[in-house]
C-alpha positions in Angstrom: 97.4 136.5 89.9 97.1 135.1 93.6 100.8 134.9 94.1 101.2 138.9 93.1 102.3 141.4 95.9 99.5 143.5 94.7 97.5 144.3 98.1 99.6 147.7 97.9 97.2 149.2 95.1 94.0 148.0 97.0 92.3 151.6 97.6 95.0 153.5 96.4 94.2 157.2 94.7 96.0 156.6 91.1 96.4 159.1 88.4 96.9 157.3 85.1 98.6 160.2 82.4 97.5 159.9 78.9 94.4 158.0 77.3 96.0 155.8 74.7 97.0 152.1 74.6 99.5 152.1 77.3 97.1 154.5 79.9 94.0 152.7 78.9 95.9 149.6 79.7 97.5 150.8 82.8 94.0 152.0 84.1 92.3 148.3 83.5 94.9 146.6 85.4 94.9 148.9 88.5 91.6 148.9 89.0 91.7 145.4 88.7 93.4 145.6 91.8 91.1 147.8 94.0 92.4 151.1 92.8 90.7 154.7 92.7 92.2 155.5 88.8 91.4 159.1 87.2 92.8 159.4 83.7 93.6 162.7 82.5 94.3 163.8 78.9 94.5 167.5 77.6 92.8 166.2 74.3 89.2 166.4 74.4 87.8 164.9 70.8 85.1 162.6 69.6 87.3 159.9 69.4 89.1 160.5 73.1 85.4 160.9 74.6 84.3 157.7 72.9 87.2 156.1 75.0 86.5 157.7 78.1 82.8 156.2 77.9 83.8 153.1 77.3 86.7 153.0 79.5 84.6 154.4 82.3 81.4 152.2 81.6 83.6 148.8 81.5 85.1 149.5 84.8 84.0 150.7 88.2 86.5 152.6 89.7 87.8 154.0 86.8 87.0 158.2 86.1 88.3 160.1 82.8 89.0 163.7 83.0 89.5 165.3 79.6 90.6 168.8 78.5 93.0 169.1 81.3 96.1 167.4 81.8 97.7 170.2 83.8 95.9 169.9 87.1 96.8 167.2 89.5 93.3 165.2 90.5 93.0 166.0 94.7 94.4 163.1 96.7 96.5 161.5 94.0 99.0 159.3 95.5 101.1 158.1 92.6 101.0 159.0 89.0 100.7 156.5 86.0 102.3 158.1 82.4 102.4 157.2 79.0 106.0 157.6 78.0 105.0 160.7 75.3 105.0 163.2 78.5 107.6 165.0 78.7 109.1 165.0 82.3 108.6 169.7 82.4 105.0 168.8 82.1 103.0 170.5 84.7 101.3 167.8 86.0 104.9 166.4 86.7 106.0 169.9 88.6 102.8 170.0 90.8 103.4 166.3 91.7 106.5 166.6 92.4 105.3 170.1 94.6 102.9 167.1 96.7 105.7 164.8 97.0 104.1 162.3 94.4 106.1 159.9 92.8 105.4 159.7 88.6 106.3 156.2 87.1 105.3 154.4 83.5 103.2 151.3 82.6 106.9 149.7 82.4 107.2 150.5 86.1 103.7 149.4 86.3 104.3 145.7 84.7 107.6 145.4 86.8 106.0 145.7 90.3 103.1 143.4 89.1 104.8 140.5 88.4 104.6 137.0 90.2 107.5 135.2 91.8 107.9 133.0 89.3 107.3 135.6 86.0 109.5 135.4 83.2 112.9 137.2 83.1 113.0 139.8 80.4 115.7 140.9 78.0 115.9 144.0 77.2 116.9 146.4 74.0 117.3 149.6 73.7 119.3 152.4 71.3 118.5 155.0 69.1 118.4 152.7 66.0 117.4 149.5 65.9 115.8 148.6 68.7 112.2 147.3 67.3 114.2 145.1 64.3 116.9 143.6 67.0 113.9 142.8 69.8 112.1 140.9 66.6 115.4 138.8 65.8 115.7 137.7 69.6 112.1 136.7 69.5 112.7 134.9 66.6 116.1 133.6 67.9 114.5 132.6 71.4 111.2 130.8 69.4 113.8 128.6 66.9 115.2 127.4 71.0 111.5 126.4 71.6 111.0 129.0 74.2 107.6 130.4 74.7 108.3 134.4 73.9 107.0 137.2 73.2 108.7 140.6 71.6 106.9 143.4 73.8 107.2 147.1 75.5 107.5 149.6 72.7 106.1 147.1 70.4 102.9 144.7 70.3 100.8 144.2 73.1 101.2 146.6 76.1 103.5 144.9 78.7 101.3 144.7 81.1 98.7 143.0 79.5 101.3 140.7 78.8 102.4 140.4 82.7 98.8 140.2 83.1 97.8 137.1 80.8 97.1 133.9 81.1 99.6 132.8 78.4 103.1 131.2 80.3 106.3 132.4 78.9 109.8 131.4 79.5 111.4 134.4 78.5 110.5 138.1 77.3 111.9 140.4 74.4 111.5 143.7 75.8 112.0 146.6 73.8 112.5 149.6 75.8 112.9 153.7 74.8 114.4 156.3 76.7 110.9 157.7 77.7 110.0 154.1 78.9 113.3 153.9 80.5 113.1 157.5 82.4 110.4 156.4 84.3 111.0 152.6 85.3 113.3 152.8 88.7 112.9 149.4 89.8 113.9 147.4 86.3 115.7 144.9 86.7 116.7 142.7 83.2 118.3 139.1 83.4 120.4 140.9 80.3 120.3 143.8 78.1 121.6 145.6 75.3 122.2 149.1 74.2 122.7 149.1 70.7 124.0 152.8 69.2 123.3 156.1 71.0 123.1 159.5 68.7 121.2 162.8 69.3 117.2 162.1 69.2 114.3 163.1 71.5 116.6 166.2 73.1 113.4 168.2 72.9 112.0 165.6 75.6 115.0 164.8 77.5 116.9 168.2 78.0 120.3 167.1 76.6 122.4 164.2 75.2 123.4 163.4 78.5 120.6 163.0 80.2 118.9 160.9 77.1 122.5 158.7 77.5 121.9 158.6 80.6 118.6 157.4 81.1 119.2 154.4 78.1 121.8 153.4 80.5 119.4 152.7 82.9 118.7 149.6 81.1 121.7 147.9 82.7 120.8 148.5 86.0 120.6 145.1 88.1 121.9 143.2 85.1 122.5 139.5 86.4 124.0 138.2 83.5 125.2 140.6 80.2 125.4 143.8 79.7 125.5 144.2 75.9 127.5 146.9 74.3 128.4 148.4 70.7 132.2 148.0 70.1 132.5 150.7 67.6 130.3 153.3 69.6 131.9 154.3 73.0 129.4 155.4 74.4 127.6 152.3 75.3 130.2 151.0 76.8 130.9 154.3 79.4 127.3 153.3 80.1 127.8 149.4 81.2 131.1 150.8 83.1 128.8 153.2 85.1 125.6 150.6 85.7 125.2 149.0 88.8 125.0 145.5 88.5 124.5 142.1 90.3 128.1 140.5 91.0 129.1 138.1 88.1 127.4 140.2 85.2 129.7 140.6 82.4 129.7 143.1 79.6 130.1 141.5 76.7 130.7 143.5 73.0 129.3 142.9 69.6 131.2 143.8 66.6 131.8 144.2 62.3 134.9 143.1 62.9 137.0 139.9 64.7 135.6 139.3 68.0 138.0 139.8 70.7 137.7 137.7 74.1 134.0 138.3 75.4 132.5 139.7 72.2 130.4 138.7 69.4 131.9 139.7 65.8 132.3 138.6 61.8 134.8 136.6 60.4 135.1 135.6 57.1 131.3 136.0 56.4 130.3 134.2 59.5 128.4 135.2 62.6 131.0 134.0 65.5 130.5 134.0 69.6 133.6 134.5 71.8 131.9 135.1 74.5 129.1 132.6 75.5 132.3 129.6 75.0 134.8 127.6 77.1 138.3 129.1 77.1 137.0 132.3 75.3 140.7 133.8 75.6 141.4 130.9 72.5 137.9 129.4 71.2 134.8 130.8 69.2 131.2 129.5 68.1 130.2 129.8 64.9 126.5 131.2 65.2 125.7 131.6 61.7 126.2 133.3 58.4 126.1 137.2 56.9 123.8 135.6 54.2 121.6 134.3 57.3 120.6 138.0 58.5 117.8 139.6 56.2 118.9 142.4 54.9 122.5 141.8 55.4 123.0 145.4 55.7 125.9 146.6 58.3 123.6 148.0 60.5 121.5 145.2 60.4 123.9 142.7 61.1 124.7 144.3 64.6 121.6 144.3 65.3 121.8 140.7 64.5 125.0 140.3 67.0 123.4 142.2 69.4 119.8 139.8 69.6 122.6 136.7 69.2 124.3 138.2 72.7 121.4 138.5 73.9 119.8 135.0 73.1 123.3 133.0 74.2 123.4 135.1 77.6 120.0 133.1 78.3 121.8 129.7 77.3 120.1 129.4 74.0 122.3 127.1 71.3 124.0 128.4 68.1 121.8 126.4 66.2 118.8 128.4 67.6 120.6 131.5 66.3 120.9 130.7 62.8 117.5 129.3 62.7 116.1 132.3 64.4 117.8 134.8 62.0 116.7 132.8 58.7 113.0 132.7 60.3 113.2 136.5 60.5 111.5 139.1 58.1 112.0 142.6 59.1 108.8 144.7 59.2 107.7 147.3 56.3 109.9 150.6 55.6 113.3 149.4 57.2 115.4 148.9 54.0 112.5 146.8 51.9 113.4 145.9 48.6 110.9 147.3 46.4 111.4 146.5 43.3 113.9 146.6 40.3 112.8 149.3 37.4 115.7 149.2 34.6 118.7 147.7 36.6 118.4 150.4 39.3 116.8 148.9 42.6 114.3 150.8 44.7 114.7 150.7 48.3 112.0 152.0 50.9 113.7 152.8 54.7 111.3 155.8 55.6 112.3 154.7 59.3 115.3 156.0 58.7 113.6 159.7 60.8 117.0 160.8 62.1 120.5 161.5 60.5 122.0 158.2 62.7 119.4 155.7 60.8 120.3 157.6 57.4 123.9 156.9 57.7 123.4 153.4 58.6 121.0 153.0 55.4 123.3 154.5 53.2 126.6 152.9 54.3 124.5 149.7 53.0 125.0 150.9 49.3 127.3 151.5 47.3 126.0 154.3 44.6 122.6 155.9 45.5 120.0 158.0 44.1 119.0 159.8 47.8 115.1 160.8 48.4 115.7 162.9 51.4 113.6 165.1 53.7 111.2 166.0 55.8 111.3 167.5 59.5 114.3 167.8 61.1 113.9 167.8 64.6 116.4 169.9 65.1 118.6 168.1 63.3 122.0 169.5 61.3 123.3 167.1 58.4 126.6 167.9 58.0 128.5 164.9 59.2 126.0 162.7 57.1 126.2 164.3 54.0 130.5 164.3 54.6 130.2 160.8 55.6 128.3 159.5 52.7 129.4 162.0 49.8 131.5 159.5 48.0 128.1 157.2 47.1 125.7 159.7 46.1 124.9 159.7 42.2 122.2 162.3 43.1 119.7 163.4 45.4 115.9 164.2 45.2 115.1 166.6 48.2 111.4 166.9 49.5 109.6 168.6 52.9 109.6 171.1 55.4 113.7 171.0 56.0 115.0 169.7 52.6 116.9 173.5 52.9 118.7 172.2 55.8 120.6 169.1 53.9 120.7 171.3 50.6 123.0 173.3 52.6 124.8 170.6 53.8 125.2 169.4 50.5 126.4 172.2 48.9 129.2 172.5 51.8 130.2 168.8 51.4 129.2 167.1 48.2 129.2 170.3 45.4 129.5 167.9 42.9 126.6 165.4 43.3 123.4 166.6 41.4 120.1 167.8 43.9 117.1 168.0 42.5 114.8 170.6 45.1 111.5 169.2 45.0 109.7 172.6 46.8 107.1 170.9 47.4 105.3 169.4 51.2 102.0 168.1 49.7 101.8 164.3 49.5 101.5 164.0 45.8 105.5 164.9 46.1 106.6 161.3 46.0 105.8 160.2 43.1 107.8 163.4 41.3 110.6 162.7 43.6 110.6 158.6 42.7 110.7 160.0 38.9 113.4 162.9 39.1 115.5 159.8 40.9 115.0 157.9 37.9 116.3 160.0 35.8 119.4 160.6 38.2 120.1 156.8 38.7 122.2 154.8 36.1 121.7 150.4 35.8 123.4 149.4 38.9 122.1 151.8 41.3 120.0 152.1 44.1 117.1 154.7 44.7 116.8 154.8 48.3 114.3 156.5 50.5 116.2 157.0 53.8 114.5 160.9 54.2 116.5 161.8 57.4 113.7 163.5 59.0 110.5 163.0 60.5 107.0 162.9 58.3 104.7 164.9 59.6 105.1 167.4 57.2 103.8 165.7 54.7 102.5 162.2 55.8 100.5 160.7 58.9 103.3 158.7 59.8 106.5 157.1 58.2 104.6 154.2 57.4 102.5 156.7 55.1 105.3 158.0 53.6 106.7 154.5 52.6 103.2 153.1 51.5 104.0 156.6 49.1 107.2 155.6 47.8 106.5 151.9 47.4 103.2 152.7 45.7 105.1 155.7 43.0 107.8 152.6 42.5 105.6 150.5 41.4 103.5 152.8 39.3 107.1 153.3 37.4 107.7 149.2 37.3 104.7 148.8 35.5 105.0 151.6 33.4 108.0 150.3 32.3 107.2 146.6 32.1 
């Protein structure tokens, strides 16, 4: 830690926003340094004041102010936030009233690193972002790089910027909150993988939330990766700043042009990491290599390849990397196969963009569907994916809002309304699709919509689904 430009916090009034993992992290490491650090949260339970004593008996320097997160603490000089805050908060307005700048524990990691820290690469997108991060971990360990897939995910960053642990290179996955408030990053290379309507509650509008993923591509010395078949992320790489010599460099389904990444023939192929790229490719690896090989998951294989081969790793590495992968629970798991009909659990799929992407992946489908929608309208999805519904099994708060659409744009396909919002749903849901679904099918749980109707988390809602599945497997074995 010697080598950090860190005299800066020495005595400096901080005020760290939000006491979860990233704040309670953010908070130990600046008062490390020899800053003043008061945590504020508006939450004041048993569990948030069990934190606070601990947090505030572990370190000297550190208070915790519970209850109010409004009020800005006298003599703060810069403020600390978890990405959940929403910029309107009022403890934003009345810093910005001081002149106080608000940054995130991204920001926080960024300024804290030593000369000679790892370079990160960074992901971002509405979709994607965690399972593309975990492939160029996985791609960057099979090169025999010491890595590590961080931000959004894992350990806080800087804990990781922090440690003792040495690493070559760092998987960074970044959201737009994360993004909004980290001025000064700078990625060797980065990606933005898809960018549809999400988080417009926190942002303000879709162009401010495009606006702020683009930020990822600011100072970009080497790549900035872009989505062929969605515009949008390449407007962003032509408005970034970056450092002379970066290229952007495309990934796409299709043949690769000059300078992009694409499919041919069932194989992975670079044309833009290669000598005379205007006439030669790479092979990188196969579809079969990329578990699952949905579409959407196979860009977000091209993507982490871009990514990975912009830092010089070798093809080889690639296809290793993607073989060693396994995607984590609830993105398009195979659960099991009941009767010829396979059951398929993607309750990550919380938006309409991840839907579409799940259900391109199939070709006839029993839908489970549902949920909150976030302001959400599912017209575009339901016209888009008409033509491989057998049937769908609605559930939650919002299921109205996709019966509608389906009655506009699929009048044909069978819906079974579930009116129910209790957890015990599930299970009637997995069975109503069972009787919808024909040998050959697939029942898939891509709901659309956020859980909190009904379950803690998505991860509840899939443990659900998974469970009811295998309650019918058994049944019927």
């Amino acid at each position: 830690m010697g080598s950090r430009q860190v005299t800066s916090w020495q005595g400096m009034h901080i005020t760290v926003a939000g006491l979860g993992v990233s704040g309670i992290s953010a908070a130990r490491a600046l008062a490390g340094f020899g800053a003043s650090v008061v945590v504020v949260d508006g939450g004041d339970s048993e569990a948030l004041r069990e934190k606070a004593a601990a947090l505030e008996s572990s370190l000297e320097g550190v208070r915790v102010r519970l209850g109010d997160g409004d009020t800005l603490p006298e003599g703060t000089e810069l403020i600390v936030t978890s990405p959940g805050w929403k910029p309107t908060s009022p403890l934003f307005a009345a810093a910005a009233e001081a002149g106080v700048d608000v940054v995130g524990d991204v920001e926080i990691a960024w300024r804290l690193r030593g000369p000679d820290s790892a370079p990160w690469l960074g992901v971002t997108g509405t979709n994607g972002k965690t399972t593309t991060t975990q492939m160029l971990a996985s791609i960057l360990r099979a090169a025999g790089l010491r890595t590590a897939a961080v931000g959004n995910i894992g350990t806080p960053i800087i804990d990781i910027v922090l440690g003792d642990e040495p690493y070559d290179v760092l998987a960074v996955e970044l959201s737009s909150y994360q993004l909004h408030w980290a001025p000064s990053l700078r990625a060797h290379s980065a990606a933005v993988l898809n960018l549809a309507p999400d988080h417009l509650d926190w942002h303000g509008s879709m162009e401010a939330y495009a606006r702020d993923k683009g930020r990822i591509y600011e100072g970009n010395r080497v790549a900035c990766v872009y989505n062929v078949a969605d515009k949008a992320t390449e407007d962003l790489v032509r408005d970034a700043d970056v450092e002379e010599g970066c290229r952007a460099v495309g990934f796409t389904l299709g043949t690769p042009g000059p300078s992009q990444l694409g499919v041919v023939e069932g194989i992975l192929v670079d044309r833009a990491f290669v000598e005379n790229r205007q006439k030669n490719a790479q092979e990188l690896a196969e579809v079969a290599d990329v578990n699952p090989p949905a579409p959407h998951n196979i860009a977000n294989a091209l993507a982490a390849a871009a990514l990975a081969r912009a830092f010089g790793v070798p093809a080889a590495a690639v296809r290793d990397g993607l073989r060693a992968f396994r995607p984590d629970a609830h993105r398009i798991e195979h659960v099991a196969d009941v009767a010829g009909v396979a059951y398929v659990d993607d309750s990550k799929a919380t938006n309409t963009h991840a839907a579409e992407a799940s259900l391109a992946a199939y070709e006839s489908i029993v839908w489970i569907a549902g949920g909150l929608a976030k302001g959400a309208t599912f017209d575009e999805l339901v016209a888009k994916s008409a033509k491989r519904l057998r049937g769908v099994v609605l559930i939650g708060a919002d299921r109205g809002l996709i019966r509608e659409a389906l009655a506009r744009h699929a009048p044909e396909v069978p819906v079974v309304d579930l009116d129910r919002t209790d957890t015990g749903a599930m299970p009637a849901a997995v069975r109503e699709a069972r009787a919808l679904a024909r040998a050959g099918d697939t029942v898939l749980l891509a709901p659309a919509c956020a859980s909190m109707d009904m379950f803690v988390n998505y991860n509840k809602r899939g443990d659900a689904f998974a469970e009811a599945v295998r309650e019918l497997a058994s049944a019927d074995g």
